[in-house]
DRENTIRO-111696 format. One line per field, with one value per residue (C-alpha): residue in one letter; x, y, z. Coordinates in steps of 0.2 Angstrom, whole numbers, always signed. Layout:
N
r	(a | ...)
east	(X | ...)
north	(Y | ...)
up	(Z | ...)
//
This chain:
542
r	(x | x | x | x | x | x | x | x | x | x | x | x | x | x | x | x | x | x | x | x | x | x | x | x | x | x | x | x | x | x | x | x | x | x | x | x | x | x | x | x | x | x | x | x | x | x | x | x | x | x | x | x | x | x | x | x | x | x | x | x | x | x | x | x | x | x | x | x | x | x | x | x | x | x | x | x | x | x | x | x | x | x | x | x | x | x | x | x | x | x | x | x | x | x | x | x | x | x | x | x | x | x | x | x | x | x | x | x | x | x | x | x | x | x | x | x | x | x | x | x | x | x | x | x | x | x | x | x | x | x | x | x | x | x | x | x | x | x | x | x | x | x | x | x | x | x | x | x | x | x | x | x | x | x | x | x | x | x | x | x | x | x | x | x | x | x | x | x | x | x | x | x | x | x | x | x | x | x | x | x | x | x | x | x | x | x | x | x | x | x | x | x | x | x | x | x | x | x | x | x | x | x | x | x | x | x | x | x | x | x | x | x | x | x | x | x | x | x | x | x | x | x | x | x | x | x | x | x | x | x | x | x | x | x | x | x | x | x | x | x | x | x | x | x | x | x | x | x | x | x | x | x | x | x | x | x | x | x | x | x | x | x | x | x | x | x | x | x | x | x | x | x | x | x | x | x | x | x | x | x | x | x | x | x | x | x | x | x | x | x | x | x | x | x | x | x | x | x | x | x | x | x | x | x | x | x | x | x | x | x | x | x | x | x | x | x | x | x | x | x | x | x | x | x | x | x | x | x | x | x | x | x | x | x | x | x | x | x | x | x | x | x | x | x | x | x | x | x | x | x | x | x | x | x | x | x | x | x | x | x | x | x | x | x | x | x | x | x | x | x | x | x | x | x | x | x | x | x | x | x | x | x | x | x | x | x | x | x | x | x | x | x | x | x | x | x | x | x | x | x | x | x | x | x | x | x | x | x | x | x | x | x | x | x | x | x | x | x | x | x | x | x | x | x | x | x | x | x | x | x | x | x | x | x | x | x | x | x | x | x | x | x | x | x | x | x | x | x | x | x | x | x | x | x | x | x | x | x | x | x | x | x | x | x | x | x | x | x | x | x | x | x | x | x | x | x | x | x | x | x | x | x | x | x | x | x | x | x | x | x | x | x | x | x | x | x | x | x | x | x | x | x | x | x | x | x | x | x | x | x | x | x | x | x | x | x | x | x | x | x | x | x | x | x | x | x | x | x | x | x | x | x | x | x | x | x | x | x | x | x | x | x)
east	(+0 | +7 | +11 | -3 | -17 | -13 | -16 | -31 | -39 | -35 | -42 | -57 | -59 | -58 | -69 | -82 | -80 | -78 | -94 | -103 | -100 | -105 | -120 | -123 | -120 | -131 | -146 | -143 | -145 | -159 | -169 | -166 | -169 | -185 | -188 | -185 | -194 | -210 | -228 | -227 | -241 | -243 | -236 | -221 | -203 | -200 | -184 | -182 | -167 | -163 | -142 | -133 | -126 | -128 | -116 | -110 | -113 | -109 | -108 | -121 | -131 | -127 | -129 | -148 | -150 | -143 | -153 | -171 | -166 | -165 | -181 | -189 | -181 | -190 | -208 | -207 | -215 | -204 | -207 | -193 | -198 | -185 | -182 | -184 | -178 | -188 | -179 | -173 | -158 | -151 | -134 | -123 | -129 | -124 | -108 | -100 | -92 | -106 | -121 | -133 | -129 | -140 | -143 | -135 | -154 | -149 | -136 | -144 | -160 | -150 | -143 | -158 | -166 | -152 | -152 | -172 | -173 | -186 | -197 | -214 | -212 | -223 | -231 | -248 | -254 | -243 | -233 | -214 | -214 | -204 | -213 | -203 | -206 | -204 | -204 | -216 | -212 | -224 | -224 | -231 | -218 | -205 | -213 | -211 | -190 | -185 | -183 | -179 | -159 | -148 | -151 | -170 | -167 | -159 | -173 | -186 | -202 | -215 | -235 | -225 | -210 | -191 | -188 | -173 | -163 | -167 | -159 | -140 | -130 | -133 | -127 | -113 | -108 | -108 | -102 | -87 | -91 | -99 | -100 | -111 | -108 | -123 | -124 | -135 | -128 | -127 | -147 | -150 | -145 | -152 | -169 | -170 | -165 | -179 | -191 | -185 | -188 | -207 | -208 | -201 | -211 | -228 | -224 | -219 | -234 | -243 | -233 | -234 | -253 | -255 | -241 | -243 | -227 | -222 | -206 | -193 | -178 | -166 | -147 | -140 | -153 | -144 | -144 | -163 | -170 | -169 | -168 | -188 | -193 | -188 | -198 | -213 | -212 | -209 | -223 | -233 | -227 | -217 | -201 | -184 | -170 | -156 | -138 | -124 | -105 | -98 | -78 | -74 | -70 | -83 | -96 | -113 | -120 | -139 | -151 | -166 | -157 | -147 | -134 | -120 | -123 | -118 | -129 | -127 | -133 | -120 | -126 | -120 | -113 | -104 | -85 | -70 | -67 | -49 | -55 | -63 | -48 | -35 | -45 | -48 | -28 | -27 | -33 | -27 | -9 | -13 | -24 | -9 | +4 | -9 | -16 | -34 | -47 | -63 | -77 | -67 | -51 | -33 | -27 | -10 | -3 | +13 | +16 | +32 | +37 | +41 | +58 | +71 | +68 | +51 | +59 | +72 | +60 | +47 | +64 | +62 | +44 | +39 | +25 | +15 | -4 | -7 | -24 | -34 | -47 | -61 | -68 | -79 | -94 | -92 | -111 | -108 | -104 | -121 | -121 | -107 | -109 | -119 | -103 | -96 | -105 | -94 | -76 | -68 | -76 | -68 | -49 | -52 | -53 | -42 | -28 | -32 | -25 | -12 | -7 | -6 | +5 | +22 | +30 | +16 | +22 | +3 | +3 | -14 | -17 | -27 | -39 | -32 | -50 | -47 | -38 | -47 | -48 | -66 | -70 | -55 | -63 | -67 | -63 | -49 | -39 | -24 | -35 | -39 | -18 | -13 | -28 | -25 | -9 | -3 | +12 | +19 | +17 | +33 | +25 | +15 | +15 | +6 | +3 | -5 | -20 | -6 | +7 | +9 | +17 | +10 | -2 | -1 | +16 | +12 | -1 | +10 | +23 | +9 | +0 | -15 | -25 | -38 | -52 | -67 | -74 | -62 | -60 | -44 | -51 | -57 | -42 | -31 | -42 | -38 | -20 | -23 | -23 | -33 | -45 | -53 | -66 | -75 | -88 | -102 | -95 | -101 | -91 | -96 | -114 | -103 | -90 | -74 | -67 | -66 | -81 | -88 | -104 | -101 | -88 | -80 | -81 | -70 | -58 | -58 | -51 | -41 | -31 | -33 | -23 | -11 | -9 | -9 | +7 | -3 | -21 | -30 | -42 | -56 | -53 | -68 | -64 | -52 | -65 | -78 | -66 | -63 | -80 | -86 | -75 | -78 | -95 | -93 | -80 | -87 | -106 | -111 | -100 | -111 | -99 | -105 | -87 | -95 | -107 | -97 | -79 | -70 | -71 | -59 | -61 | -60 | -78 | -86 | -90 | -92 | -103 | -95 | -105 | -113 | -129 | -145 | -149 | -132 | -138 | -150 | -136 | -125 | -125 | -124 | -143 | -150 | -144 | -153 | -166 | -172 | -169 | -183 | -193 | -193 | -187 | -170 | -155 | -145 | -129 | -122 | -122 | -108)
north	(+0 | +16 | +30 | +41 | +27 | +24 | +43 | +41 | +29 | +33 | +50 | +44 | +32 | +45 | +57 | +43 | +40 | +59 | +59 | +46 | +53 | +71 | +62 | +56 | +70 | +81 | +68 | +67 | +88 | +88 | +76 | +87 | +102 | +91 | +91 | +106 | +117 | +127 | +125 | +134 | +146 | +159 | +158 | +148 | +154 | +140 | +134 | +126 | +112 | +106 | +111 | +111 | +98 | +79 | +69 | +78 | +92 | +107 | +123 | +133 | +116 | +121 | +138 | +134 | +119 | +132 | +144 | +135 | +126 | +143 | +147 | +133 | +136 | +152 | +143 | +151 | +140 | +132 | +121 | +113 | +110 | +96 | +87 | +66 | +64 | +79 | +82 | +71 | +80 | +94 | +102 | +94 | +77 | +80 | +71 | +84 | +68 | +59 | +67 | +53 | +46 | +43 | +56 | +50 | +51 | +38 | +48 | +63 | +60 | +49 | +65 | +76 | +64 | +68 | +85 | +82 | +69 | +71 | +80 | +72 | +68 | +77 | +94 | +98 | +116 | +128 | +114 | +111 | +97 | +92 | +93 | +81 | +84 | +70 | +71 | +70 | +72 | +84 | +76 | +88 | +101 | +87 | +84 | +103 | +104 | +91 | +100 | +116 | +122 | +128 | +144 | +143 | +133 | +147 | +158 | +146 | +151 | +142 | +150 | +166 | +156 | +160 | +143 | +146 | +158 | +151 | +136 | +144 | +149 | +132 | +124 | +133 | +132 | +110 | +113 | +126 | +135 | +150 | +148 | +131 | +118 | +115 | +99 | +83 | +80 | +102 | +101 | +87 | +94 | +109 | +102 | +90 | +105 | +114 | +100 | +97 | +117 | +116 | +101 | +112 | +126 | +117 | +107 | +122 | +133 | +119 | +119 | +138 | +137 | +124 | +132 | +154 | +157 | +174 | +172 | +159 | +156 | +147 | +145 | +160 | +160 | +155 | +137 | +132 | +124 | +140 | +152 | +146 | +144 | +161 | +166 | +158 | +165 | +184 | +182 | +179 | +194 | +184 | +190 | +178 | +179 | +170 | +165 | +162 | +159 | +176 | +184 | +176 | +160 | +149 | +165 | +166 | +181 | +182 | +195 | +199 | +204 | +192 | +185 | +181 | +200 | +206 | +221 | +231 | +246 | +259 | +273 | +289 | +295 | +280 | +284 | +269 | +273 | +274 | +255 | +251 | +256 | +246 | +230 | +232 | +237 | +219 | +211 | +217 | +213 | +197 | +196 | +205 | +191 | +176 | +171 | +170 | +159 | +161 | +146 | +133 | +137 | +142 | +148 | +155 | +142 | +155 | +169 | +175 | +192 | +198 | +189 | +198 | +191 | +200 | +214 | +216 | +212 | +225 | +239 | +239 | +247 | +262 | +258 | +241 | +238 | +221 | +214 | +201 | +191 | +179 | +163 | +162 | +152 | +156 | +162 | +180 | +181 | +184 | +200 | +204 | +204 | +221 | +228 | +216 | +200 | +190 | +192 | +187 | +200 | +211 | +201 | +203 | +222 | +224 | +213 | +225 | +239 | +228 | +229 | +246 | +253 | +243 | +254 | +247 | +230 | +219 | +206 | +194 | +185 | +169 | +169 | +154 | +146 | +141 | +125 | +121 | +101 | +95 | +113 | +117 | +127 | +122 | +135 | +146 | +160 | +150 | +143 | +160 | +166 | +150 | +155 | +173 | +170 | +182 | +174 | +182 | +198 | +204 | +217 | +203 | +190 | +179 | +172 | +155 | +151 | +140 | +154 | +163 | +179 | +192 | +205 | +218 | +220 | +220 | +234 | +244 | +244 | +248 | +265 | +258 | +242 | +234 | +221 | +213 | +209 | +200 | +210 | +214 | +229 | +234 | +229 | +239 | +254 | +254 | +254 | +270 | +262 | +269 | +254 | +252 | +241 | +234 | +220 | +225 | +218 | +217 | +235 | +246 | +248 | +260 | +274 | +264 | +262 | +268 | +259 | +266 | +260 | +253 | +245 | +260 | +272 | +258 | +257 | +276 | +276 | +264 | +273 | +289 | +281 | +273 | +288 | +302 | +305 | +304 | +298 | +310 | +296 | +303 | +302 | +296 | +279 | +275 | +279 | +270 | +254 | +252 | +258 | +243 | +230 | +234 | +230 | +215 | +207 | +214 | +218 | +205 | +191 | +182 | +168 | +152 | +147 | +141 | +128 | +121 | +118 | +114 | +93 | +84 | +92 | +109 | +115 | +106 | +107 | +99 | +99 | +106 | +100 | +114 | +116 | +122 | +139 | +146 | +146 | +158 | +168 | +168 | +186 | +178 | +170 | +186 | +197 | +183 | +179 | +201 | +201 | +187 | +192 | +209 | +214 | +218 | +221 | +204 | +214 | +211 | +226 | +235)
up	(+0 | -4 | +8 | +0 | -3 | +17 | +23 | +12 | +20 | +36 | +32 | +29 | +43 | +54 | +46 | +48 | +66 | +69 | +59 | +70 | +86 | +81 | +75 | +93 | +100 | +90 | +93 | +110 | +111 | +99 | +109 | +123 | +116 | +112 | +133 | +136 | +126 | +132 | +121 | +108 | +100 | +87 | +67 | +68 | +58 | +43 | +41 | +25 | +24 | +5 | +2 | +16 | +18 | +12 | +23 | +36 | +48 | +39 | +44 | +38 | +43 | +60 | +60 | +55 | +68 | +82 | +80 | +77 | +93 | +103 | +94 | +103 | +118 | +121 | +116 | +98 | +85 | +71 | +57 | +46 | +27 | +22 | +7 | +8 | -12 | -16 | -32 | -45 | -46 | -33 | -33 | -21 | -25 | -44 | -50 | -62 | -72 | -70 | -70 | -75 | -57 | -44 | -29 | -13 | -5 | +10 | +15 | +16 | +21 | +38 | +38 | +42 | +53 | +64 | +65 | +68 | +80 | +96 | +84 | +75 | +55 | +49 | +58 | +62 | +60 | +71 | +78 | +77 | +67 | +53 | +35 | +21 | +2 | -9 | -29 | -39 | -59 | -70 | -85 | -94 | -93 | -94 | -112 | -116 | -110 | -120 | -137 | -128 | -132 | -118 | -120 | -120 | -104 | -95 | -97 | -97 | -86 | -83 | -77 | -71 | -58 | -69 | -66 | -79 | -69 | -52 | -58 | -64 | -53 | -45 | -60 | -64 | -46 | -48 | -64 | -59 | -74 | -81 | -99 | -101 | -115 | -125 | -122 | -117 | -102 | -96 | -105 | -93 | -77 | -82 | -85 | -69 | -59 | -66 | -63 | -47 | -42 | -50 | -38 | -23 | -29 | -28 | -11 | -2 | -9 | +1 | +17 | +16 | +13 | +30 | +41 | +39 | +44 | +51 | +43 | +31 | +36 | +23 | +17 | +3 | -8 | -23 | -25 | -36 | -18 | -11 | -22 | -27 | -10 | -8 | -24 | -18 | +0 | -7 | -18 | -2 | +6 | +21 | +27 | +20 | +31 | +20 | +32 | +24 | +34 | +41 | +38 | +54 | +58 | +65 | +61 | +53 | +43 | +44 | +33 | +25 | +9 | -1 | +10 | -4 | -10 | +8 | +11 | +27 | +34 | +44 | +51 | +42 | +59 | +65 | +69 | +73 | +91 | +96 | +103 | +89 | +77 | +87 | +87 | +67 | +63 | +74 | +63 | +47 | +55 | +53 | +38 | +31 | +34 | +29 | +44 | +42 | +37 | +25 | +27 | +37 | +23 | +29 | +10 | +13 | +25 | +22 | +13 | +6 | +0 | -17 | -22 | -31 | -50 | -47 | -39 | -54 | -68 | -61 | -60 | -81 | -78 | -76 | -64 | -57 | -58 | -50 | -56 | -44 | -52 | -43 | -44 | -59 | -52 | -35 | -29 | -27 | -47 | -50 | -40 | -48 | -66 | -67 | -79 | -88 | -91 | -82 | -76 | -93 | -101 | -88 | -93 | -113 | -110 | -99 | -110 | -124 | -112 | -106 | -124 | -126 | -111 | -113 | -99 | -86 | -77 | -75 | -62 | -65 | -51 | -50 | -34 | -23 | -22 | -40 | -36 | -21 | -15 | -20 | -28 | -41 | -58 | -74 | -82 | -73 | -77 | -80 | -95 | -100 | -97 | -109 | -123 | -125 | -126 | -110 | -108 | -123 | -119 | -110 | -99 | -89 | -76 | -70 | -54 | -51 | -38 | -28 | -27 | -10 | -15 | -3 | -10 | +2 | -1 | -20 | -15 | -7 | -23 | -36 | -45 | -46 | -42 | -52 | -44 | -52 | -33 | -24 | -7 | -9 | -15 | +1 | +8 | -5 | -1 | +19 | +13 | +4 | -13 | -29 | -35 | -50 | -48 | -63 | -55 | -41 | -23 | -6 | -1 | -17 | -9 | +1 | -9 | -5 | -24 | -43 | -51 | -66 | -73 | -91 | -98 | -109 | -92 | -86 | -99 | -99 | -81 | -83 | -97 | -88 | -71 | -82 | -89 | -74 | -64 | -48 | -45 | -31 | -20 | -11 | +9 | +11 | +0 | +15 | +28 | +21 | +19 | +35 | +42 | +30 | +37 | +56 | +53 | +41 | +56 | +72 | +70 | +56 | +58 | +74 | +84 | +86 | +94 | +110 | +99 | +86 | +80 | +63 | +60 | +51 | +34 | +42 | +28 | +41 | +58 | +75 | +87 | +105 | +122 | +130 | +140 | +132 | +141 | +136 | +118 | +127 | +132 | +117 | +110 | +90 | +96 | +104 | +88 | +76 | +90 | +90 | +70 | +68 | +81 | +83 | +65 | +71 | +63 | +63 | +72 | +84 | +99 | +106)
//
């Protein structure tokens, strides 16, 4: 046995015995939250349970279980809808090589039972309950998606529901493209997903109809489960809190807007205390040096500084602009592609540019989360480098997802620096930066970059700041960067440290022994406990 084949397996043996005693001990607290929660009355709050998870507790899985446990705890009502192979097809059951397979149903239904146990199968009116939709195939509009292309797909709607575009982005994310093949097997997926969210649309308009919830609460919003129960819901008029996981670790980020898009509110009057500042420049010391996580993921396990082949290369130039690209079909992609249509739209420009201004030294870099284990792109920057050719073109260099040159210190050395919506940007602006941003991000609902609003106005700037011996930034683009980043780590960004912990594979979490009523106590619960029942803010206070 090889030394690899070995680590494997053992890799995976204890991931399933880490698995099987988190399962224990979430069954064990779930039959005891069970005991110990009051009557209930009044409209119960919907928590709907479709992709988070299949196997395995993960973390936005948890973030949902904690919080409709302290629901419950206070005597609040809550009714889960849950899928028991309600879809012929759903994202993370799909097998991108494979896509004909079956769904791993067993698993993830044992799954769900877990997190559920102590509660009754199926709910009655206005009792906590658990609510399963199975699938049931509408042969009639599976006859009418047969002949349809792949672009009548994507904007296919059906009795006024867009089933079309509630179903892409979760396909390009299993896909980890953005530009789909028109082929069987992308038409395939694309018509079971679409089936499978007529079916979630027409069960949940009946859970909705028996239940009257005051409010839904569900994971980002983007995936076709959700995304329709969220449709359906809005349609209704009912409040959609969507969660996804926060910028710290082990943190949650609950809304009523789009959680991948971000949004928050900051009062035009808030000021960084001197407190406030300190605790904020801590941790950009670190952030600067690589030590950070996003989502359970450590990406720079070191970070190196710029090495002096860069450093002599970049010495024949009369300036640097470094240019940091994303992930094409991560789920804030969508929100971003307001510009450009997509972020190689953005690159093809930006390359004709390149072209023009030999003096300028352009470093492309590649987003780390291209290559990621279990999520590496289909179609990567590195692909787009090696088919435009940007190896040729002297005053360029590339730099691949898995190197760690350090970024801040390329910041700091450059004129200018150009983002699509990769958060560097903000990061660049706190460092006093100019940033041309040329896709919508979570930090431009604020003025903290450039970002013009077509794609000659950004071509325009770009020429102009290549061009300009100095580029004046407004002061408040600094203020507002780090104004937005307090709040997105300290006021949005709710702990759940005291409840769960990274497992084995770090995306996914652990539950930690703790007693009940200090779920009560937990400031992450109160903030998301006043924001669904007393329409607060989802922040967490001072």
């Amino acid at each position: 046995m090889t030394g690899k084949l070995e680590d494997f397996l053992i890799q995976r043996l204890k991931r399933g015995l880490v698995r099987h005693l988190n399962n224990f001990k979430i069954r064990r607290m779930a039959r005891r939250i069970a005991r110990l929660s009051p009557p209930s009355s009044g409209a119960p709050i919907a928590f709907f349970k479709a992709s988070t998870g299949i196997d395995d507790l993960s973390w936005n899985s948890g973030f949902h279980l904690l919080a409709s446990w302290a629901l419950r705890l206070k005597g609040v009502p809550v009714v889960y809808f849950a899928c028991h192979a309600g879809m012929s097809r759903c994202v993370l059951g799909t097998n991108r090589d494979h896509p004909y397979r079956d769904m791993p149903c067993k698993s993830c239904i044992y799954q769900t039972r877990t997190l559920y146990a102590g509660l009754p199968l199926q709910a009655d009116n206005h009792a906590s309950g658990v609510w399963w939709f199975t699938f049931d195939r509408d042969e009639k509009l599976a006859t009418s998606l047969l002949q349809l292309s792949l672009q009548d797909l994507m904007t296919f709607e059906y009795e006024g529901l867009p089933l079309g575009k509630l179903c892409l982005p979760g396909l390009r994310w299993i896909l980890r493209i953005h530009h789909l093949k028109d082929d069987e097997p992308t038409r395939y997926l694309l018509r079971e997903y679409i089936l499978s969210a007529w079916n979630v649309a027409q069960k949940f308009s009946r859970f909705l109809d028996a239940t009257q919830p005051r409010a839904v609460v569900i994971f980002n919003g983007q995936f076709f489960p959700e995304a329709t129960a969220r449709w359906v819901a809005q349609k209704r008029g009912l409040r959609v809190i969507t969660h996804e996981v926060g910028l710290q670790p082990a943190s949650a980020f609950f809304t009523e807007g789009e959680a991948t898009a971000y949004p928050i509110y900051i009062p035009k009057e808030f000021e960084l205390s001197a407190e406030q500042n300190a605790r904020l420049d801590a941790y950009l010391a670190k952030r600067f040096q690589g030590d950070f996580t996003m989502a359970g993921i450590k990406f720079w396990p070191e970070m190196k500084g710029l090495d002096e082949t860069f450093l002599q290369k970049a010495a024949g130039f009369k300036q640097i602009v470094p240019v940091f690209t994303n992930v094409i079909f991560d789920t804030s992609q969508p929100h971003a592609n307001t510009v450009f249509e997509d972020m190689f739209a953005w690159l093809d420009m930006t390359l004709e540019v390149i072209k023009k201004h030999p003096e300028t030294l352009f470093v492309i870099r590649a987003h780390p989360d291209e290559l990621r284990v279990r999520k590496s792109s289909r179609e990567t920057v590195e692909d787009w480098v090696t088919r435009q050719r940007v190896h040729d073109e002297p005053n360029v260099v590339f730099v691949g997802p898995r190197e760690t040159l350090s970024s801040y210190e390329l910041i700091q050395k450059s004129k200018f620096v150009m983002v699509y919506n990769s958060t560097i940007g903000l990061e660049a602006s706190i460092l006093g930066a100019p940033v041309l941003c040329a896709g919508r991000a979570r930090f431009t609902q604020y003025p903290t970059v450039f970002f013009p609003q077509t794609p000659a106005e950004v071509r325009r700037t770009m020429e102009a700041f290549l061009q300009a011996e100095t580029i004046d930034v407004p002061p408040e683009f600094q203020r507002n960067a780090r104004r937005f980043l307090y709040y997105q780590l300290f006021r949005t960004s709710l702990p759940f440290d005291d409840f769960l912990q990274p497992s084995v594979r770090t995306t996914q979490a652990r539950l930690k022994p703790f007693d009940p009523q200090a779920l009560l106590e937990s400031q992450a619960i109160q903030a998301i406990l006043d924001g669904l029942l007393a329409d607060g803010d989802f922040l967490l206070k001072e």
